[in-house]
N, C-alpha and C positions, 0 to 999 in steps of 0.2 A: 585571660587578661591578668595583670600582674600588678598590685597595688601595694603602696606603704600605707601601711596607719601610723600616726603616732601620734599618740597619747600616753600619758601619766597616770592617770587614774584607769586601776588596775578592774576593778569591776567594769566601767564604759568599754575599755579598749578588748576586754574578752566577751563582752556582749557584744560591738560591732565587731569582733574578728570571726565569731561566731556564725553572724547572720552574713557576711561576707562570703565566708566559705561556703554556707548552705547552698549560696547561686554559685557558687563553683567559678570561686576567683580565688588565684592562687596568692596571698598574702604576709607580708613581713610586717610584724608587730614591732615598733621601738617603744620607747620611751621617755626618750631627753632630744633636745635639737641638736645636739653635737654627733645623737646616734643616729639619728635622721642622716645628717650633714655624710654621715661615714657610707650608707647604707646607699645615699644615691650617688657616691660617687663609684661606687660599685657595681651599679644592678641598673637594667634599665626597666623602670616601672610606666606603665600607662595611666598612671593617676595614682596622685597620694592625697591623704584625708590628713590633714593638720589640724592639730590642737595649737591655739595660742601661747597657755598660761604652761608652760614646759622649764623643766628643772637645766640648768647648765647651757641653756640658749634658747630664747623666746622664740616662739614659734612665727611671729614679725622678721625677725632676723634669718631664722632659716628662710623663711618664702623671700627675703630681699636678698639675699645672697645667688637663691637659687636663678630669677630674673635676672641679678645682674650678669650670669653667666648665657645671658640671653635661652634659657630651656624654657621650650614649650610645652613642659610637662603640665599635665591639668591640674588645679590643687582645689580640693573640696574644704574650706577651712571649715573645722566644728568645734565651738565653742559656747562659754557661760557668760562671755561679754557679748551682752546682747542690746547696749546703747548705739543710739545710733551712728556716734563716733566712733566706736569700735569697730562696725560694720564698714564706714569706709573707708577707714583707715586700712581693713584689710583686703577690701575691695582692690583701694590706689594700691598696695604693696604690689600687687599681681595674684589675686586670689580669682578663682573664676568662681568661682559659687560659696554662700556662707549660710549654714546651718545653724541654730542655733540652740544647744540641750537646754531641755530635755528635748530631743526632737523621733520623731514616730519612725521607726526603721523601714517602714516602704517610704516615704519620703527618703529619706537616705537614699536605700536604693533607687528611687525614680532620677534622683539629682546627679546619682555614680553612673548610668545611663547614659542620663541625657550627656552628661560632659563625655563619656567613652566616644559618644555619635558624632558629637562635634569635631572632637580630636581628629577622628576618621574622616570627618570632611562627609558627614551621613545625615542628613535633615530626616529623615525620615523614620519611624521607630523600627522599622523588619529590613533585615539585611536579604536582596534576593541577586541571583545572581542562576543563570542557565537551569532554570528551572528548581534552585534552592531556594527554601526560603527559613531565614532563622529569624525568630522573633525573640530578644533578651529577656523581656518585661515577662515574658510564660514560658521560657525556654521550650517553647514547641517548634519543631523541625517537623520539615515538609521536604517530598523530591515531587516535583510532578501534580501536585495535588493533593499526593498520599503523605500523610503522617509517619515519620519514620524515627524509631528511636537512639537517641546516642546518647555514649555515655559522658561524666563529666568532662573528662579527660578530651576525648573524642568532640565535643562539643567545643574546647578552649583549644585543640588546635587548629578546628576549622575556622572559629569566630574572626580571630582578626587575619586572616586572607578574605576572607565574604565582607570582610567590611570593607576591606581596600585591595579590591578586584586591577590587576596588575602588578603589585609590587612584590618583589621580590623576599619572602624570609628565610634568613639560612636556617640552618640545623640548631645551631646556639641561639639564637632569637628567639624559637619554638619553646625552646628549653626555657627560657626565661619567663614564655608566658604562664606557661602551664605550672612549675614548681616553686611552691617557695623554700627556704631557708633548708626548711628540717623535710625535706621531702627528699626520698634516695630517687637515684636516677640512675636509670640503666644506661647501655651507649644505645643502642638502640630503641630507645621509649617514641621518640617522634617517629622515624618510622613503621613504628607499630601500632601506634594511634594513626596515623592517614593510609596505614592498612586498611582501618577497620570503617575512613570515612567514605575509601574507594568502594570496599565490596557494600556499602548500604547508599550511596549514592551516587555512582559511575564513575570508572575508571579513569574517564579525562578531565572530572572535575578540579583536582588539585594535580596541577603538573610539576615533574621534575626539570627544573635547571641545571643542565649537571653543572660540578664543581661550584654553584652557589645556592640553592636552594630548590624553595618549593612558591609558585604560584596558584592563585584561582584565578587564569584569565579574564581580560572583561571580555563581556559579550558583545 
């Protein structure tokens, strides 16, 4: 999965970019709203974490801008405005969830989660699908019963096909989940990664579409 952060302050935003990548989420760090503003008309992210109090455009104005172009992108605001006016204020903007610093980095994680599930349309917290089953919150993978290991990589381009079991992702989709910014990319990197999901969890788990992608059927 594929996230913005943006934030300002340079200590927070490399401690959350930190603990972000550790779960092995591919991430673009800004830090102003105008670089925000540039960043998602560019990239498609599955959830971005706003900061409020933002240099050269408040972080109010980006999330209202971004709704008025009707995007259902999930947004995590995190912030030091922790009145209760502040909170709804950014609530009404189109904020789906608001943290407030200092805040505990499993909570973060639990909250970047829970909205990931939602978006997918997943109430439930383990993704399983034909005898998979991926669980986010302990990134433990299963085929069958059995414990099977994968790698980062391997894990972010299985994730969001198991979480939405029929739809179709092409080749550049993949690519968008798994890399960010400063990450080099081969032509062949996704098909090398669902090489490596086919031989540890069967063949016809993730199907080719030709000339548009890759599926995990539903069951």
């Amino acid at each position: 999965m594929r996230l913005l952060l943006v934030e300002d302050d340079p200590m927070i935003g490399q401690a959350v970019l930190e603990v972000l990548r550790a779960e092995h989420y591919a991430v673009d760090w800004v830090r102003d709203g105008e670089m925000a503003q540039t960043a998602l008309a560019s990239h498609a992210y599955d959830l971005m974490l706003l900061d409020l109090g933002l240099p050269r455009r408040d972080g109010l104005q980006v999330l209202g801008e971004l709704r008025a172009q009707r995007s259902t992108l999930p947004v995590l605001v995190l912030t030091a405005r922790d009145a209760v006016g502040d909170r709804v204020a950014g609530l009404d903007a189109g904020a789906d969830d608001y943290l407030v610093k200092p805040f505990d980095t499993d909570e973060l994680l639990a909250r970047v989660r829970a909205l990931l599930r939602r978006q997918a349309g997943q109430a439930g917290p383990v993704f399983e699908q034909h005898g998979v089953r991926l669980n986010p919150a302990t990134h433990e993978a299963s085929w069958q019963g059995q414990p099977v290991s994968l790698s980062a990589r391997e894990w972010a381009v299985l994730e969001p096909m198991l979480a939405r079991p029929g739809v179709i992702f092409s080749r550049a989709q993949l690519e968008e989940k798994l890399f960010s910014w400063k990450d080099e990319v081969s032509s062949n990197a996704v098909e090398v990664y669902i090489h490596g999901v086919r031989k540890k969890l069967g063949a016809s788990l993730i199907q080719t579409v030709r000339g548009l992608g890759y599926l995990v059927p539903r069951e």
